[in-house]
Biopython code that builds the backbone (N, CA, C, O; Angstrom):
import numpy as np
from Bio.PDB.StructureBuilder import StructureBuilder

atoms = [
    (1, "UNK", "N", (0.826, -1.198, 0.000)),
    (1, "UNK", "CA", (0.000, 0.000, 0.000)),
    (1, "UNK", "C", (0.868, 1.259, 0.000)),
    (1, "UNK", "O", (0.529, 2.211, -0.703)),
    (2, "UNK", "N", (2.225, 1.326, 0.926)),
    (2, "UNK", "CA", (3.041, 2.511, 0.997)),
    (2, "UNK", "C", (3.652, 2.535, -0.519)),
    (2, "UNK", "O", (3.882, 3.530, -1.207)),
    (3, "UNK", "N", (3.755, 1.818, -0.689)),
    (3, "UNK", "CA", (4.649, 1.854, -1.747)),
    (3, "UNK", "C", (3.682, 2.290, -3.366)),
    (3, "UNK", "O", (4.137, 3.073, -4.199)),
    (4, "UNK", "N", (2.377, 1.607, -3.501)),
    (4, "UNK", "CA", (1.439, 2.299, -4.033)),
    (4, "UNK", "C", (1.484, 3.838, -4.401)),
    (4, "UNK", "O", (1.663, 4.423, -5.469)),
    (5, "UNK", "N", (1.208, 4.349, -2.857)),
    (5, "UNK", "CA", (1.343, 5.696, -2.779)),
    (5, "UNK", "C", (2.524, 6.359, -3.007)),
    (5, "UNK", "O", (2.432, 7.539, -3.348)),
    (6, "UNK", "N", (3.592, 5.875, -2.897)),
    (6, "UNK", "CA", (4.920, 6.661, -2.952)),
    (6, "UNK", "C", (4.827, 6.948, -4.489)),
    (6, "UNK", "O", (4.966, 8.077, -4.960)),
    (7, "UNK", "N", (4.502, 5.469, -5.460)),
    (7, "UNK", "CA", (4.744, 5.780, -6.863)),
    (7, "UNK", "C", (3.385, 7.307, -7.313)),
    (7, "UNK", "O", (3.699, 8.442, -7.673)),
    (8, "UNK", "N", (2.182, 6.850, -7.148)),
    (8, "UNK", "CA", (1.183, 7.982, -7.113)),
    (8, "UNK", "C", (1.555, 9.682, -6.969)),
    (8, "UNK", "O", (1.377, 10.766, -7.523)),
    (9, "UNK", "N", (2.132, 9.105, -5.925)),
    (9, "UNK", "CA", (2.898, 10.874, -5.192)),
    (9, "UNK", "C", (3.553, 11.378, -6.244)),
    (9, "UNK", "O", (3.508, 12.547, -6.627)),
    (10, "UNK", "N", (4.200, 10.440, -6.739)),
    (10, "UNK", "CA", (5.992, 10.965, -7.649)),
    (10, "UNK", "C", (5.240, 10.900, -9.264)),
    (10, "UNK", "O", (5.902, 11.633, -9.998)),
    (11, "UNK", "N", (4.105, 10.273, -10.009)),
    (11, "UNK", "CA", (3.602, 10.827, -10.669)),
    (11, "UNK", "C", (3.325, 12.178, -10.631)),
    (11, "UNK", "O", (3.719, 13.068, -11.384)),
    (12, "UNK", "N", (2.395, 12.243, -9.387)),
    (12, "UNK", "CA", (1.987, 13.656, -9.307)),
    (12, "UNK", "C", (2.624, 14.773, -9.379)),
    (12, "UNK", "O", (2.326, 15.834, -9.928)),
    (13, "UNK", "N", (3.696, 14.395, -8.668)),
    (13, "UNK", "CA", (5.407, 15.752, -8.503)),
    (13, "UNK", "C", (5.896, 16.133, -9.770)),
    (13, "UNK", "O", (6.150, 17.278, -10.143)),
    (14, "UNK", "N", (6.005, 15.090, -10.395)),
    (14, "UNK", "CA", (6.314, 15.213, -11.920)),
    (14, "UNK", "C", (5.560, 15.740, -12.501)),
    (14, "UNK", "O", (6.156, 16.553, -13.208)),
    (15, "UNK", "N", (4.341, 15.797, -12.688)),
    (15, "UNK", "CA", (3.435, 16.478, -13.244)),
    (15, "UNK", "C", (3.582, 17.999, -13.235)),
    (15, "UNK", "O", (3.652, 18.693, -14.249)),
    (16, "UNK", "N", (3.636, 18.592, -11.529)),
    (16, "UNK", "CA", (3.670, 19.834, -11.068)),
    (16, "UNK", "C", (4.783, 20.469, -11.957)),
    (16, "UNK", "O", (4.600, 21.438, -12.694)),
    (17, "UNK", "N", (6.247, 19.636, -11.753)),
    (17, "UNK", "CA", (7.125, 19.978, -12.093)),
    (17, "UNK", "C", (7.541, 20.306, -13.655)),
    (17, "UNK", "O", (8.416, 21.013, -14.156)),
    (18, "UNK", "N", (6.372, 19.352, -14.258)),
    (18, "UNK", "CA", (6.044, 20.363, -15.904)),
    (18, "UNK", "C", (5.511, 21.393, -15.811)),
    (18, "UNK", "O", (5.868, 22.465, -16.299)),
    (19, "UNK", "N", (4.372, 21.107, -15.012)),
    (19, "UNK", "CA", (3.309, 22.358, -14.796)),
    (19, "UNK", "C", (4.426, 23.964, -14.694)),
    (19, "UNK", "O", (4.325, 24.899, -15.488)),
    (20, "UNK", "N", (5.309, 23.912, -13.652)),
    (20, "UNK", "CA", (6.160, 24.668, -13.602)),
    (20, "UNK", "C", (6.696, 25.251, -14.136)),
    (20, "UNK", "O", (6.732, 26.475, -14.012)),
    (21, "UNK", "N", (7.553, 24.338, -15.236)),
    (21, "UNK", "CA", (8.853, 24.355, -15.929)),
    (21, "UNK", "C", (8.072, 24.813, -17.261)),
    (21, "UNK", "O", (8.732, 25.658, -17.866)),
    (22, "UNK", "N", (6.903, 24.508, -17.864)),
    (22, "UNK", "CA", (6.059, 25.470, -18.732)),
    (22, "UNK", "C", (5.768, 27.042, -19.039)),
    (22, "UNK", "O", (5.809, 27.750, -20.046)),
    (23, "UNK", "N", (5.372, 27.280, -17.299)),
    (23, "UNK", "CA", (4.839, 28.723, -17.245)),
    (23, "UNK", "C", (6.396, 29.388, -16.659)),
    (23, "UNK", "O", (6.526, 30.396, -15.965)),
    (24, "UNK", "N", (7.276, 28.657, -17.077)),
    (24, "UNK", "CA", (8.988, 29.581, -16.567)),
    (24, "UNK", "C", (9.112, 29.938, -15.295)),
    (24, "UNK", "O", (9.882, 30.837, -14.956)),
    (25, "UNK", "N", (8.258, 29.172, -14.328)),
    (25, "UNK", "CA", (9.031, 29.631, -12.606)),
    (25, "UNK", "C", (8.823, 28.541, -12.071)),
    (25, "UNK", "O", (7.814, 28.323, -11.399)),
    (26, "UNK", "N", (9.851, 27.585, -12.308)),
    (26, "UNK", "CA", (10.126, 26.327, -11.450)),
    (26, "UNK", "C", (10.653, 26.740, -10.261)),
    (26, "UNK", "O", (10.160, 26.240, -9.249)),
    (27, "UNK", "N", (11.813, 27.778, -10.101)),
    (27, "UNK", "CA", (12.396, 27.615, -8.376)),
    (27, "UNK", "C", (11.204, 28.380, -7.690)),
    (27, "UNK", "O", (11.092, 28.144, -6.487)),
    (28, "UNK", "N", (10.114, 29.426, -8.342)),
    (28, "UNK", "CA", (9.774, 30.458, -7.336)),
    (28, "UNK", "C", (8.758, 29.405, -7.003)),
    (28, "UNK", "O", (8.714, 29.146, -5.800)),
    (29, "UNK", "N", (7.922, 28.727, -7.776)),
    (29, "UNK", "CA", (7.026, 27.063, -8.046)),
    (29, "UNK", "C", (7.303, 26.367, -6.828)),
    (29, "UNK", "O", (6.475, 25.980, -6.002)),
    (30, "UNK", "N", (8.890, 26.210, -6.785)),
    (30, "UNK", "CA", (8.622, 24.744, -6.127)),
    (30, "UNK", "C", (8.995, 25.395, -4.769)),
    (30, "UNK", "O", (8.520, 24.818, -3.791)),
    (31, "UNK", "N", (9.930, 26.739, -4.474)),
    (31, "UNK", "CA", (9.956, 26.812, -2.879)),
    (31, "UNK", "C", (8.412, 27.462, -2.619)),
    (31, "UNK", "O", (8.209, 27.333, -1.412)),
    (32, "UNK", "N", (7.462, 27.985, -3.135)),
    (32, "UNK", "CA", (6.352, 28.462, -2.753)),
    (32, "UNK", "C", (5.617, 27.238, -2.403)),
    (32, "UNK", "O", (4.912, 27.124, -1.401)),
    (33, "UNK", "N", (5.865, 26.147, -3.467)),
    (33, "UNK", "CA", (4.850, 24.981, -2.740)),
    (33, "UNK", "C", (5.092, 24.181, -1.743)),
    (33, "UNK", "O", (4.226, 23.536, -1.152)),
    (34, "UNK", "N", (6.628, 24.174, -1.427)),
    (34, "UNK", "CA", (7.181, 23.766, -0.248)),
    (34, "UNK", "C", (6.903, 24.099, 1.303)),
    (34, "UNK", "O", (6.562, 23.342, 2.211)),
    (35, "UNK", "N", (7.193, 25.655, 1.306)),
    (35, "UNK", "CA", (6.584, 26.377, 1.994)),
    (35, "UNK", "C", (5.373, 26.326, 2.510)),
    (35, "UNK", "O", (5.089, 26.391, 3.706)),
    (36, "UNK", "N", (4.484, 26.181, 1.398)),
    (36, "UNK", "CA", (3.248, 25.936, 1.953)),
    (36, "UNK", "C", (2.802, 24.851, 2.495)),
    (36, "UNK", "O", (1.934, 24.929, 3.365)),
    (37, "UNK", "N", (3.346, 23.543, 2.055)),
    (37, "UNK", "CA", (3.099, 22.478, 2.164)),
    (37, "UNK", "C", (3.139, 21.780, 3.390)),
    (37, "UNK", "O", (2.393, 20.957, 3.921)),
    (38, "UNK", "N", (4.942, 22.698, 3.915)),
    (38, "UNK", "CA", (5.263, 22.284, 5.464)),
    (38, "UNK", "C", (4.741, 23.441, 5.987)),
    (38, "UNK", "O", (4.606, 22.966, 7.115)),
    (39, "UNK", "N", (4.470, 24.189, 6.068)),
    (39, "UNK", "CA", (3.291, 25.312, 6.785)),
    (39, "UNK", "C", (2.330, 24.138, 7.155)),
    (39, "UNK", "O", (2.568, 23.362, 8.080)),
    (40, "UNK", "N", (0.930, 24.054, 6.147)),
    (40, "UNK", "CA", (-0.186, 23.257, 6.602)),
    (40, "UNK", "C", (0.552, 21.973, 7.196)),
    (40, "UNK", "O", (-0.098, 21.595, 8.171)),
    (41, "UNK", "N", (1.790, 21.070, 6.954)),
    (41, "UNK", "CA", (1.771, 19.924, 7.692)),
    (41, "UNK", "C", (1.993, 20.553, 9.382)),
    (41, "UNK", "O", (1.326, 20.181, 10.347)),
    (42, "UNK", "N", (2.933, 21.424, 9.405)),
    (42, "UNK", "CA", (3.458, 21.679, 10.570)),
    (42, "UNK", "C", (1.954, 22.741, 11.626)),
    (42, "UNK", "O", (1.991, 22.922, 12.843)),
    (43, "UNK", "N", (0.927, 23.202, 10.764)),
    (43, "UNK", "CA", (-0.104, 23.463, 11.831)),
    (43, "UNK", "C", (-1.639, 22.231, 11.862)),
    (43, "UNK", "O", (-2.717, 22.349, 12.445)),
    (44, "UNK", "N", (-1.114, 21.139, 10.988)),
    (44, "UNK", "CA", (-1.891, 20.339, 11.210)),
    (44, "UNK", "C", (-1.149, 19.380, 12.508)),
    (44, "UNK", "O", (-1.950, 18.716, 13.165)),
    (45, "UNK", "N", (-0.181, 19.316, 12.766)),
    (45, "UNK", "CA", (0.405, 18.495, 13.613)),
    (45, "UNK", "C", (0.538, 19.580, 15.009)),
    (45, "UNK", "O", (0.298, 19.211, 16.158)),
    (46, "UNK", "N", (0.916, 20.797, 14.676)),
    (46, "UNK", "CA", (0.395, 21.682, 16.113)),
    (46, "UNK", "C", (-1.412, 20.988, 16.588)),
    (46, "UNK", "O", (-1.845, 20.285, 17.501)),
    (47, "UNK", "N", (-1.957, 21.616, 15.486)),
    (47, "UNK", "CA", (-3.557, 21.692, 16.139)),
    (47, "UNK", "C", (-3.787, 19.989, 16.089)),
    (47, "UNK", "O", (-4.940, 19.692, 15.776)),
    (48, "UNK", "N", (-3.216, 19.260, 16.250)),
    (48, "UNK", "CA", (-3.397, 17.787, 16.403)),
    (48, "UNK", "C", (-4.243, 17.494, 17.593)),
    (48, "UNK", "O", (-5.400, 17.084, 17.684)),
    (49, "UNK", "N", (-3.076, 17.913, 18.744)),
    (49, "UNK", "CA", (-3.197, 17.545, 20.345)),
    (49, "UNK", "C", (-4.927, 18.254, 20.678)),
    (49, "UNK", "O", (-5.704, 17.679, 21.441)),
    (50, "UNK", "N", (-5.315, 19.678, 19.883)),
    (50, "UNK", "CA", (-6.450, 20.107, 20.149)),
    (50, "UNK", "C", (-7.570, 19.521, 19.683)),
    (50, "UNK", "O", (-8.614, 19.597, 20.331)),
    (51, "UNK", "N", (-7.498, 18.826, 18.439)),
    (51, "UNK", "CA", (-8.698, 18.074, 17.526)),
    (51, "UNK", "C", (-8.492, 16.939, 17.673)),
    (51, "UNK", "O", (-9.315, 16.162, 17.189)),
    (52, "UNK", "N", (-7.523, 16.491, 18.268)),
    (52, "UNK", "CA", (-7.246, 14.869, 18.484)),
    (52, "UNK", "C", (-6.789, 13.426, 17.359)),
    (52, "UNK", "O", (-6.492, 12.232, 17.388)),
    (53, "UNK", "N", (-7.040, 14.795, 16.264)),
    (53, "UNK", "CA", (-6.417, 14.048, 14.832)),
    (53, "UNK", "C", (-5.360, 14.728, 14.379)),
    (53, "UNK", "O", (-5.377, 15.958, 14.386)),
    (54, "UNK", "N", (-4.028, 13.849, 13.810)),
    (54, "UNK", "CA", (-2.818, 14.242, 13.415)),
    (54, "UNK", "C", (-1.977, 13.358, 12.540)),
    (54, "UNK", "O", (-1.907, 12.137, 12.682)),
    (55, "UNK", "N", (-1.308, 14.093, 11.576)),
    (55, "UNK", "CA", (-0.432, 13.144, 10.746)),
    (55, "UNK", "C", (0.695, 12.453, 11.592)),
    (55, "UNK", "O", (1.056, 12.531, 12.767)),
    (56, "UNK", "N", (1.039, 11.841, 10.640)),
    (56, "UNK", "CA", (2.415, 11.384, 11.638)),
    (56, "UNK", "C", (3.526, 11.170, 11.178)),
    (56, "UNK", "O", (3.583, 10.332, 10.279)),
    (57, "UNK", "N", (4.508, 11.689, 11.521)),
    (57, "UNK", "CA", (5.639, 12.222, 11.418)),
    (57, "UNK", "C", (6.843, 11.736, 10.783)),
    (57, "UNK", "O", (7.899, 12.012, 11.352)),
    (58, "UNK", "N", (6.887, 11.073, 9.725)),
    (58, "UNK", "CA", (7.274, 10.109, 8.769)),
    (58, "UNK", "C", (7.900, 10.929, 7.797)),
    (58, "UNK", "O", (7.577, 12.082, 7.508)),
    (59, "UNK", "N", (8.953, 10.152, 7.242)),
    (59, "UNK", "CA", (9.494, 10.879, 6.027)),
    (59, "UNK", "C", (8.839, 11.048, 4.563)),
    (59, "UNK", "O", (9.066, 11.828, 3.638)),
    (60, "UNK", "N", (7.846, 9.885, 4.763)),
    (60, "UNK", "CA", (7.061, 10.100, 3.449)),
    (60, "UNK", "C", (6.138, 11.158, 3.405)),
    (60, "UNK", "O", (6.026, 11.894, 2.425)),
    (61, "UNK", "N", (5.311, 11.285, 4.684)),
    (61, "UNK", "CA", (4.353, 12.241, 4.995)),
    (61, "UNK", "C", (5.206, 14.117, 4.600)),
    (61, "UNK", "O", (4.930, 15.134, 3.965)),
    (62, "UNK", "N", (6.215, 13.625, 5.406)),
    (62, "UNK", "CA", (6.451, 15.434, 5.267)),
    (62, "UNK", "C", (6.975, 15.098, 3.732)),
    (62, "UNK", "O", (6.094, 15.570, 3.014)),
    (63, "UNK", "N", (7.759, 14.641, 3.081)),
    (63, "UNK", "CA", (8.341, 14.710, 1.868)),
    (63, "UNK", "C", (6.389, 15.453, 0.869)),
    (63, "UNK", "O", (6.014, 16.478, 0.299)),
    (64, "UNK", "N", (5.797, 14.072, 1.256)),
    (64, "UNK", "CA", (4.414, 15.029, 0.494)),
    (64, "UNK", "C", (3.858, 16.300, 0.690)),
    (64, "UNK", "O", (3.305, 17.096, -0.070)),
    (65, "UNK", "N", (4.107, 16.307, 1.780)),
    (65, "UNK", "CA", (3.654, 17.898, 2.011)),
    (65, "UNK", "C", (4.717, 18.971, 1.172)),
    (65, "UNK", "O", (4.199, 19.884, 0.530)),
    (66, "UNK", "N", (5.789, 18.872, 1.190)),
    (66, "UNK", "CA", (7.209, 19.338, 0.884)),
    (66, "UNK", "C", (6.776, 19.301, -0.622)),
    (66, "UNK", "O", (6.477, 20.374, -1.145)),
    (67, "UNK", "N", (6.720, 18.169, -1.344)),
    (67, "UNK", "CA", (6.599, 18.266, -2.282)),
    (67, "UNK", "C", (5.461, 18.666, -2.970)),
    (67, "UNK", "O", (5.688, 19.677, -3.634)),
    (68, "UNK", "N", (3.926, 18.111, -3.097)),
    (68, "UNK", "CA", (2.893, 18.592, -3.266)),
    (68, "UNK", "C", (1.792, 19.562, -2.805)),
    (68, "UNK", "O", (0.597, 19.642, -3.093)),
    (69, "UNK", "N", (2.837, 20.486, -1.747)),
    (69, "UNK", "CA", (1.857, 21.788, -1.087)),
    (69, "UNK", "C", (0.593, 21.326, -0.241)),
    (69, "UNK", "O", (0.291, 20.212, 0.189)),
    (70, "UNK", "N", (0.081, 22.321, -0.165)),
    (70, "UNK", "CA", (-1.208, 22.220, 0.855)),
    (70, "UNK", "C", (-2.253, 21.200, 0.120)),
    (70, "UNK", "O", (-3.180, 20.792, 0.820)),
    (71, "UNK", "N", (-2.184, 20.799, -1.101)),
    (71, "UNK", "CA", (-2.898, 19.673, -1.985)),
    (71, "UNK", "C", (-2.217, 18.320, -1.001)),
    (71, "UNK", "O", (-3.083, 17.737, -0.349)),
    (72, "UNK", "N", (-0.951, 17.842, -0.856)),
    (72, "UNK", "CA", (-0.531, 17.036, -0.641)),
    (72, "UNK", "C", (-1.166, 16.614, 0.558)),
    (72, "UNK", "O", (-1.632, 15.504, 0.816)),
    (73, "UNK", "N", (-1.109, 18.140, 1.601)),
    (73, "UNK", "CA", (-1.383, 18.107, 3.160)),
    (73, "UNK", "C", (-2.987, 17.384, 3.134)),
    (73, "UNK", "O", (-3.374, 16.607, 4.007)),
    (74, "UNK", "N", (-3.520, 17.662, 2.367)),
    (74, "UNK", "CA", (-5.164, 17.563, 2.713)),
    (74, "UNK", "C", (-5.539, 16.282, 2.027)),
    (74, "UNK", "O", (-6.625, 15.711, 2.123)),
    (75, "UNK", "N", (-4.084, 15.753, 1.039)),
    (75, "UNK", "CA", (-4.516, 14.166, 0.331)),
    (75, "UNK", "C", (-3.978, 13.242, 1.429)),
    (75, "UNK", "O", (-4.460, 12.135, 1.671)),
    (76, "UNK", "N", (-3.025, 13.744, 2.018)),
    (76, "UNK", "CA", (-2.639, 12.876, 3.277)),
    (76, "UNK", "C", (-3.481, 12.863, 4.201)),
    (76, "UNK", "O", (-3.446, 11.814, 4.844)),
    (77, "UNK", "N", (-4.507, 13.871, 4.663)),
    (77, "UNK", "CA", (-5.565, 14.166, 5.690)),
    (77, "UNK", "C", (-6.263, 12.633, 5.051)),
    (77, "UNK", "O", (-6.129, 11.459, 5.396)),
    (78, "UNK", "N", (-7.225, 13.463, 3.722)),
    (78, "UNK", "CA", (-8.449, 12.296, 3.213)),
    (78, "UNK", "C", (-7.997, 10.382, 3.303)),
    (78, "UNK", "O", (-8.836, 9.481, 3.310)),
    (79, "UNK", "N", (-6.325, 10.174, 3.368)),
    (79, "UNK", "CA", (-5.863, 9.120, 3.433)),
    (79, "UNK", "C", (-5.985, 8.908, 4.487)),
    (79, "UNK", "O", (-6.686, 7.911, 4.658)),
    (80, "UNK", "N", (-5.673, 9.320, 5.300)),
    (80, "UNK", "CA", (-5.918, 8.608, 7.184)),
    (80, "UNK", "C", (-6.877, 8.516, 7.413)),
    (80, "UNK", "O", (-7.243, 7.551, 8.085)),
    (81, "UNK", "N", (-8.039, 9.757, 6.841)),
    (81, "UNK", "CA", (-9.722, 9.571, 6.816)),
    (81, "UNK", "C", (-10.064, 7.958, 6.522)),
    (81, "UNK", "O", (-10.572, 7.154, 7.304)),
    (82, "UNK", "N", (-9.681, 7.770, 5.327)),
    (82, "UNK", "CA", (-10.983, 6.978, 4.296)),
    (82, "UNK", "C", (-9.995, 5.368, 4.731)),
    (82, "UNK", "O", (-10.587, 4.305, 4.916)),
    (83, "UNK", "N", (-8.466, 5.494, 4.829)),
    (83, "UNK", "CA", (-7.859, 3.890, 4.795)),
    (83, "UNK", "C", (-7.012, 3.768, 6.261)),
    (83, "UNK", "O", (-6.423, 2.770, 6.676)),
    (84, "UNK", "N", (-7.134, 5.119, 6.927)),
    (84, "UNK", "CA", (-6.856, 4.887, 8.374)),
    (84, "UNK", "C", (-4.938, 4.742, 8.522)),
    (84, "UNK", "O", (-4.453, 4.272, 9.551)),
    (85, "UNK", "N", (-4.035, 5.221, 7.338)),
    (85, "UNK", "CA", (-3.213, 5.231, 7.014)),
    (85, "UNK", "C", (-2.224, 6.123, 8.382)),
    (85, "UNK", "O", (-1.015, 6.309, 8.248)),
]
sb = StructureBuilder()
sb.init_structure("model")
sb.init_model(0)
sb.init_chain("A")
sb.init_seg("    ")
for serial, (resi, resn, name, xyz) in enumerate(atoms, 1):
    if name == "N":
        sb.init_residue(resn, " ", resi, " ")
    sb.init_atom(name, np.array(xyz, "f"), 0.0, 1.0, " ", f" {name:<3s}", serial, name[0])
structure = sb.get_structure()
């Protein structure tokens, strides 16, 4: 199943990373989505202890956030939702 997702993820990255490299701002692209990405992971794992739900702290998890932005953060949310991941 992890491994499923890892390939899924890295489709997706690749994708962005045309998406990017198209409209001519891959570095401003990819640290803006980074940024954002560990932003929402890092206040979904603050407001954890308060809502009682939280990611967990894995290299794959933050790499998605890192890599696929606040999209990533909220596909990792719906994954712990729906397969308890």
């Amino acid at each position: 199943m992890e491994t499923a997702l890892a390939v899924g993820l890295s489709v997706l990255y690749l994708a962005q990373i045309t998406y990017f490299q198209q409209k001519k701002m891959l570095f401003t692209g990819i640290f803006f989505t980074a940024f954002t990405g560990l932003a929402s992971f890092g206040a979904v794992r603050l407001l954890g202890s308060y809502t009682g739900f939280s990611l967990p702290l894995t290299p794959l998890a933050v790499g998605t956030s890192a890599a696929l932005g606040l999209p990533g953060t909220v596909l990792l949310l719906f994954a712990k939702l729906a397969c308890g991941i």
